[in-house]
C-alpha positions as CSV (number, residue, x, y, z in Angstrom):
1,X,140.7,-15.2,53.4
2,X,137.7,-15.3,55.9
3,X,135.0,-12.9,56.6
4,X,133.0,-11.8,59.3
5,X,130.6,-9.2,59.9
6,X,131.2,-6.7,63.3
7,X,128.0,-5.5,63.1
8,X,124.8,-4.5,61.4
9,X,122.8,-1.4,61.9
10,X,119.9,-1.7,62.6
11,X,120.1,-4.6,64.7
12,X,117.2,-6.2,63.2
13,X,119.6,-6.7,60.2
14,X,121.2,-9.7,62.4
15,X,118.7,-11.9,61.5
16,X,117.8,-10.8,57.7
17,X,121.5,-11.2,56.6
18,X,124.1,-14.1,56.4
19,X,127.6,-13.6,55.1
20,X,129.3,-16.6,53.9
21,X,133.0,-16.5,55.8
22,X,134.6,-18.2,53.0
23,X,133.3,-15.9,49.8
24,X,131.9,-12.8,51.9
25,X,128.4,-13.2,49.7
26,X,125.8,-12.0,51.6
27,X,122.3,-13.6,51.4
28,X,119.1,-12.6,52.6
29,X,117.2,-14.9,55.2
30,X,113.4,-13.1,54.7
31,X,111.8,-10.3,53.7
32,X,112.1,-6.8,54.0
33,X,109.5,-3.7,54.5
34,X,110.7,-0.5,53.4
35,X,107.9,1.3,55.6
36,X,109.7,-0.2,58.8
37,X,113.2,0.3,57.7
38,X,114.8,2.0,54.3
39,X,118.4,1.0,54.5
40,X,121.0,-1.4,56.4
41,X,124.7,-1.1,57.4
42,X,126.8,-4.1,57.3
43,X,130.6,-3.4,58.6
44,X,132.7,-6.7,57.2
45,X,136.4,-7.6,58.5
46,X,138.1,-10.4,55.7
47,X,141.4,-11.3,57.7
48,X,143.9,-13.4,55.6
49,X,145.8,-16.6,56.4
50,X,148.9,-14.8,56.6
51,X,151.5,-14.7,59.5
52,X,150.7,-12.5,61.1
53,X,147.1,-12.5,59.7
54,X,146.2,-8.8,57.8
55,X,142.6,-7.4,57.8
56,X,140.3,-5.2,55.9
57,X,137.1,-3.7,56.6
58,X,134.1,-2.2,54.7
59,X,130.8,-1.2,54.6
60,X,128.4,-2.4,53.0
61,X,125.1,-0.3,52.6
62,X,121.6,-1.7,51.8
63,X,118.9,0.7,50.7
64,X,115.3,-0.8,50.4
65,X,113.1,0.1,47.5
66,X,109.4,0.3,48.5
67,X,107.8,-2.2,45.2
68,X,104.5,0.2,45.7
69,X,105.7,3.2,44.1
């Protein structure tokens, strides 16, 4: 199985978040401020090796905390 994401909302999300294609973890590249943004969609597609190939999709959904409160 392989994964990909199809898109990120906002689109600042593109470069906070990688998603490993071979286990679908997703990692975090830098830092997030809950005063500019307070949540993240991430659609992923995991397509198997099959013939013909199958795929899934999700959502993921990312709500940041503000730490000062």
């Amino acid at each position: 199985t392989t994964f990909r994401t199809s898109s990120i909302f906002p689109a600042e999300g593109l470069k906070l978040f990688v998603l490993n294609a071979l286990t679908g973890e997703i990692h975090l590249t830098g830092g997030l401020d809950y005063e500019k943004v307070r949540s993240y969609e991430i659609e992923i597609e995991a397509t198997d090796q099959g013939t013909p190939p199958l795929s899934g999709h999700c959502k993921v959904v990312l709500e940041v905390l503000d730490e000062n409160d």
